[in-house]
N, C-alpha and C positions, 0 to 999 in steps of 0.2 A: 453775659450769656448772649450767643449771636441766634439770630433767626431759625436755625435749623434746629437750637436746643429749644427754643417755643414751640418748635411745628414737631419736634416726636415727643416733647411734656403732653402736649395738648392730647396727641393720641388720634386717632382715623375712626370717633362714634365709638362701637364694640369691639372693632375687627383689631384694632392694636399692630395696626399695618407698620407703623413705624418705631415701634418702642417694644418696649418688656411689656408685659400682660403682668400686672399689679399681681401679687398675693389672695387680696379682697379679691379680685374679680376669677380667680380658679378655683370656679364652683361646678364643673363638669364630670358627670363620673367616668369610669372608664369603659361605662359600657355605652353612653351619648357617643364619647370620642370611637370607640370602637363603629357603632353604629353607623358612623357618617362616614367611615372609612370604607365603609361596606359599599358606599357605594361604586368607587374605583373597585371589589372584586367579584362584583358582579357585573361587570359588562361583558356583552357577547366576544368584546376581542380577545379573550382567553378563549372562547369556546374556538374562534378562528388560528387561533395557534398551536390549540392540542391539535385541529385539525390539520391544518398544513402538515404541522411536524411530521403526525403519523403516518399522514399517505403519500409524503415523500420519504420521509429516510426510516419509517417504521413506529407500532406503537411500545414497541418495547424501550426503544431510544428516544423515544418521548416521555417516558414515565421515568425513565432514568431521570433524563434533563429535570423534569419535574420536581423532582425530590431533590437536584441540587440548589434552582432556583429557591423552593421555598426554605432549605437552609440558609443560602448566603443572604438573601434575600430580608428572611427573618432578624436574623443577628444584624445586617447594617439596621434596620429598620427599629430593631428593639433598642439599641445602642443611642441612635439619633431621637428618637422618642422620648426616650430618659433624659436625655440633655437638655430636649425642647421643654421638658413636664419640669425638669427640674430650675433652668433657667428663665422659662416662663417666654422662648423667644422662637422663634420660627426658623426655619435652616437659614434665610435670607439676613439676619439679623445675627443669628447661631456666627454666622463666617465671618462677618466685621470683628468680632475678637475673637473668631479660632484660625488666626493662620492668614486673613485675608488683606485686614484694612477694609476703610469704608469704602473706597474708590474700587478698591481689589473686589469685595463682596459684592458692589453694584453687577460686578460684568458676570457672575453668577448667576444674579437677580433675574439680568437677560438672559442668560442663557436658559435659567431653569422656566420663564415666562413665555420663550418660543419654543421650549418642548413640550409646553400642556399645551399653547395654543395649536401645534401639532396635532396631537393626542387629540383633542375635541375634532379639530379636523376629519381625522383617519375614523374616529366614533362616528361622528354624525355620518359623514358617508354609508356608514355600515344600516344605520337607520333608513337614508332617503336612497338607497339600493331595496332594502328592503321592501319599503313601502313602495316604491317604485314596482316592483315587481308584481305587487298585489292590484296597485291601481295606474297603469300605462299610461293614461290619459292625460294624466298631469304630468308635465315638464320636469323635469329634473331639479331645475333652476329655482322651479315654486317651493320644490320639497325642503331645497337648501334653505334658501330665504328664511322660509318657516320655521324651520325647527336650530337653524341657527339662530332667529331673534329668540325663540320663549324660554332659552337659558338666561336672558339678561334681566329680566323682569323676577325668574325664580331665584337671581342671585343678590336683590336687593336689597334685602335688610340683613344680610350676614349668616353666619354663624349657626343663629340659634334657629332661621329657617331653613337651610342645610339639614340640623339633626330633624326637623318635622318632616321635611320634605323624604327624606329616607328612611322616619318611622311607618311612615301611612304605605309608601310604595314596597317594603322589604315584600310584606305580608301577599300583594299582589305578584312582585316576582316570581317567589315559592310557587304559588294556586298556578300560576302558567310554565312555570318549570317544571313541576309533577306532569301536567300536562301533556306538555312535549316527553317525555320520559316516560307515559304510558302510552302516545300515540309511534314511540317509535320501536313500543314493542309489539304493536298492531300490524305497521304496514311490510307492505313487502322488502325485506332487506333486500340492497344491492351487492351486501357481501354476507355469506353463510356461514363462512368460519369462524375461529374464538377472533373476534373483534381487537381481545388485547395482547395477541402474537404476531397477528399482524405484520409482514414485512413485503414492502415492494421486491421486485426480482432484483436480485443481484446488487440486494442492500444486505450488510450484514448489523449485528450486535456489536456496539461500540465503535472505535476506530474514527472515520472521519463523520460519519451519518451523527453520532451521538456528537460529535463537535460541532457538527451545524445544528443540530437540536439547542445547545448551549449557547450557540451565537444568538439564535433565535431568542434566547432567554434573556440574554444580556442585552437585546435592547430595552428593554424593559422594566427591566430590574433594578438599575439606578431609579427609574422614575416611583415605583411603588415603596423603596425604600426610601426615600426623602419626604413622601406626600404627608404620613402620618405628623411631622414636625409642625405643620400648620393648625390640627386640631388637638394634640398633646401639650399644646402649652396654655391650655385653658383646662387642663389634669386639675380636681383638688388635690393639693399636698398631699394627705393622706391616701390616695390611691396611685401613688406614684411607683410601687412595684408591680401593678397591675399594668407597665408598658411593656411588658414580656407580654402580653395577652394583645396587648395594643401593637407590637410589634410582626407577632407570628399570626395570628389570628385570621388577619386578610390575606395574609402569602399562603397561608394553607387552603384560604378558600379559593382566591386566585389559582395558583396555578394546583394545588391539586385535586379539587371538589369540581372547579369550571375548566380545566383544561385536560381533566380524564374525559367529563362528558364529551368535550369535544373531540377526542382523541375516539369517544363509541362515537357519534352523530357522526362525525367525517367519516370513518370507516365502514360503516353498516348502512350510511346511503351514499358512501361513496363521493361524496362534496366539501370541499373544503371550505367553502364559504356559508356562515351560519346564517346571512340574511337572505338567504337562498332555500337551507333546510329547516331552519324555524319556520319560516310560511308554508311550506311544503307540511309541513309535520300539524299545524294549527290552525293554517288557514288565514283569515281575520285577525283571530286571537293572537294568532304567530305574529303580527304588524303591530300590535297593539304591547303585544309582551316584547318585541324589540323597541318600540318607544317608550316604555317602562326602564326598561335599562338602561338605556343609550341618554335618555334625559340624566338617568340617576350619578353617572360617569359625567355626563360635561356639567354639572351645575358644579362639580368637584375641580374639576378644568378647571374651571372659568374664573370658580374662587380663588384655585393659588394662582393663577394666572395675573389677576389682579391686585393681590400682592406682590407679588414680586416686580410688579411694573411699575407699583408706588414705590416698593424699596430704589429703583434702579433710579427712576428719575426725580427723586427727591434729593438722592448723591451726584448723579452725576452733573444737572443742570436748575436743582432747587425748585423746578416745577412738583408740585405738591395739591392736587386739585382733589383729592381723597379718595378712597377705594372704587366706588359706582363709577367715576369716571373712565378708572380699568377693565371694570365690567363689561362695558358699553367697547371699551377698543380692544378688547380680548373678543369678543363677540364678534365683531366689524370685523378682524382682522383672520379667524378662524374660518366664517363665510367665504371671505378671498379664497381664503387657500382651500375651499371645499369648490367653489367654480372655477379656481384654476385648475383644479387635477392633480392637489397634492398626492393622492393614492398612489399614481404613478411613478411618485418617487419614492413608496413604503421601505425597502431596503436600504436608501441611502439614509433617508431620514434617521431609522431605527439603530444605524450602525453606528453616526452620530452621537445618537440622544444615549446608546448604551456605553461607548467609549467615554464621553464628556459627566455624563450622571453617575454614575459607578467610581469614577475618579474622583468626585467630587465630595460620595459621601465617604468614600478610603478616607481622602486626607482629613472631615473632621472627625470621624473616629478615631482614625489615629493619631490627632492632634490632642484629642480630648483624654485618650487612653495613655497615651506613650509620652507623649511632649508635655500636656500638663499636670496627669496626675504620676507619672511615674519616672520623669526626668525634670520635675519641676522648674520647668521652662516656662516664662512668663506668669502672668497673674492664675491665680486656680479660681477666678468664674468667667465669665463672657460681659465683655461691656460695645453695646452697639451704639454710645451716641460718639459724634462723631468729635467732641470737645478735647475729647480723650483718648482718643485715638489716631490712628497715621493714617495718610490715604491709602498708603499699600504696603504691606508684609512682604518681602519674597519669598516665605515661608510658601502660604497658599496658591499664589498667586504665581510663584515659579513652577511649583512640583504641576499645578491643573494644567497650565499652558503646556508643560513639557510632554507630562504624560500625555495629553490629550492628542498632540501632534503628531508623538509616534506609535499611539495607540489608530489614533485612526489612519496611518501609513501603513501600519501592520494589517489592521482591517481590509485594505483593498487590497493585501495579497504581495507587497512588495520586501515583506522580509518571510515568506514563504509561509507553506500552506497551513502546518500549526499555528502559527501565532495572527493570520489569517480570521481562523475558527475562535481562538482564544484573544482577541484584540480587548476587548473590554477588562476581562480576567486580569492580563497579562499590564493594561494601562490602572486599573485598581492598585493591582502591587505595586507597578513604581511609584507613583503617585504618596502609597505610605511610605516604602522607604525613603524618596526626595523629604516628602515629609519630618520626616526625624534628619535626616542628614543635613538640611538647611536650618531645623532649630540648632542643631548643635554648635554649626559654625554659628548662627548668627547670635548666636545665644541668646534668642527671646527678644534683642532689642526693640524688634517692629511691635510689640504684639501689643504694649500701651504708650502714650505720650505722658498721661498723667493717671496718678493710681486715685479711683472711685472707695469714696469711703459712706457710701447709702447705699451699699448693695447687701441683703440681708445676707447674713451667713449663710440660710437654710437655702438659698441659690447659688453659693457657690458647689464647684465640682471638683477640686480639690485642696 
């Protein structure tokens, strides 16, 4: 047994950052795991996206987009949920034997750990604009500092203060959310029409306006469909049909409970930006209920963030110094990019994070669905030490790079203006077909070195 099977036996304390989460230890129900998920659908930047949407391309093609987001959205989410509840593994771990290799899985690890570090970025902004607004006086720079360290210290003992910290806070959210939802039926609307017909001039009903409503979506949408896999594999057994609820649950609140609101707040005060009409609408409260949120979203950050940077550089360089380490440079590193002015790059960022995460979770669904349970191609569970497995699949590891390169080609517009709008969409599909078309030729060879005979039956998946 060489070093690395010591250090994922051993396990990362609770958090199970590098290994299967035991059997014994999935004693969470589905409404803990649900719970904590709640907290990514409740941030304000769905409220900033129903709003953009509507009062540029309209609120009727925003409600469209809506209702496709929380379909596609839900299904990857409920799919990758199942696998993680029933494997007991996290997506980062999920891909060392769906498709990846360990080597293959690490460069996911990165990629999936600089798009929450992102995310916490673009969040916290939302808050130290906010709070900025209410109180001038202080510096920018203090807001950052501040409210980027106090996610590292709420992320310290894992898991189980996660689910308290989004028990005590849900309750508080709601009392100021009614709030703003009674104050904005007080003040003076800036628009007097039905709020949800809404259309800019010389915007129409579908066509290209609903395609950029859906771009808009898809950046996104990879990232809320992979997040549930971190707290679904700590499912008890027994409530493991209960990740249909764990799957759709937050994409229905996401985008369409928090991003109709903001599809009325942007339109009826006419502002696209919620740390702007929240304080407008509450004042103090309004500050206090955006750092309610904005905390409740990066402490979510920050944890898979710090996963997946344990997963990344345990394989690729054997540094292994345990999760809080990650914590502290998901933190550090989030800061950066909130004082250098990541906001200014929201669209490139998003166009990214939806072409690359969207493909990401095609290929293990479709790995999981097609290649192993219904072309029985390779083993039918997931094994992530790396004893027993290759450094790289070209299964996963070809179709992500492929896709992702001419999905984000397409994104900037250079194979025209539909697949443009559709880059993410359009890199999902190929991504599953490569998918199956690389199992077939390479028929399964990459996907173990040596076949695991301790892995209970009740985790495998086919």
């Amino acid at each position: 047994m060489n070093s690395t099977d010591h250090i994922e036996e051993a396990g990362q304390g609770d958090d199970y950052s590098l290994e299967r989460v035991p059997r014994s230890k999935r004693n969470m129900g589905w409404l803990s795991i649900t719970n904590i998920t709640f907290g990514i659908a409740t941030a304000i930047f769905y409220f900033q996206l129903g709003s953009v949407m509507a009062l540029q391309f309209g609120a009727i093609n925003a409600l469209i987009s809506s209702a496709y987001a929380i379909v596609v959205a839900g299904i990857l989410s409920t799919f990758i949920s199942y696998l993680s509840a029933k494997s007991g593994l996290n997506v980062n771990l999920l891909s060392r034997g769906g498709g990846f290799g360990y080597i293959g899985a690490s460069l996911t690890s990165l990629i999936y750990a600089s798009n929450f570090i992102m995310y916490c970025a673009f969040e916290g902004l939302i808050l130290v604009y906010a709070l900025h607004a209410f109180f001038p006086h202080i510096p920018i720079w203090v807001y950052i500092l501040i409210f980027g360290t106090v996610v590292i210290p709420l992320n310290w003992f894992g898991i189980k203060q996660l689910d308290k910290l989004q028990k005590w806070s849900l309750p508080l959210f709601f009392v100021f959310l009614g709030a703003a939802i009674i104050m904005a039926f007080i003040v003076t609307p800036a628009y007097t029409g039905n709020v949800f017909t809404y259309m800019p001039e010389g915007v129409q009903v579908g066509g290209t306006a609903l395609l950029m409503c859906m771009a808009m979506h898809h950046g996104i949408m990879g990232l809320t469909a992979l997040i549930p896999s971190d707290y679904a594999r700590f499912l008890k057994p027994k409530d493991i049909k209960a990740t249909l609820a764990i799957g759709f649950i937050p994409q229905i609140f996401c985008y369409g409970f928090m991003g109709i609101l903001g599809i009325w707040f942007g339109v009826l005060l006419a502002e696209p930006n919620p740390g702007v009409y929240i304080v407008y609408l509450l004042g103090a409260g309004g500050a206090l209920f955006t750092l309610i949120t904005q905390l409740r979203i990066n402490v979510t950050n920050i944890y898979s963030s710090s996963l997946s940077l344990s997963n990344f550089f345990e394989n690729a360089v054997k540094f292994s110094p345990g999760r809080r380490f990650w914590v502290v440079v998901s933190g550090v590193a989030a800061i950066i990019l909130m004082l250098g002015g990541i906001v200014d790059h929201l669209d490139a960022a998003l166009t990214f994070q939806g072409v690359v995460l969207l493909s990401w979770a095609s290929i293990l669904v479709t790995d999981a669905v097609f290649v192993k349970k219904l072309l029985k191609i390779g083993p039918g569970y997931y094994e992530a030490r790396q004893s027993n497995l290759f450094k790289w699949n070209p299964v996963g590891v070809t179709a992500l790079i492929v896709s992702s390169v001419l999905g984000t080609v397409a994104a900037f517009g250079f194979m025209g203006p539909f697949l443009e709008s559709t880059a993410a969409f359009f890199a999902a599909l190929l991504a599953a077909i490569l998918t199956i078309v690389i199992a077939l030729v390479t028929k399964g060879a990459y996907y173990i070195r040596q076949e695991a005979h301790d892995i209970p039956a009740e985790d495998h998946i086919a």
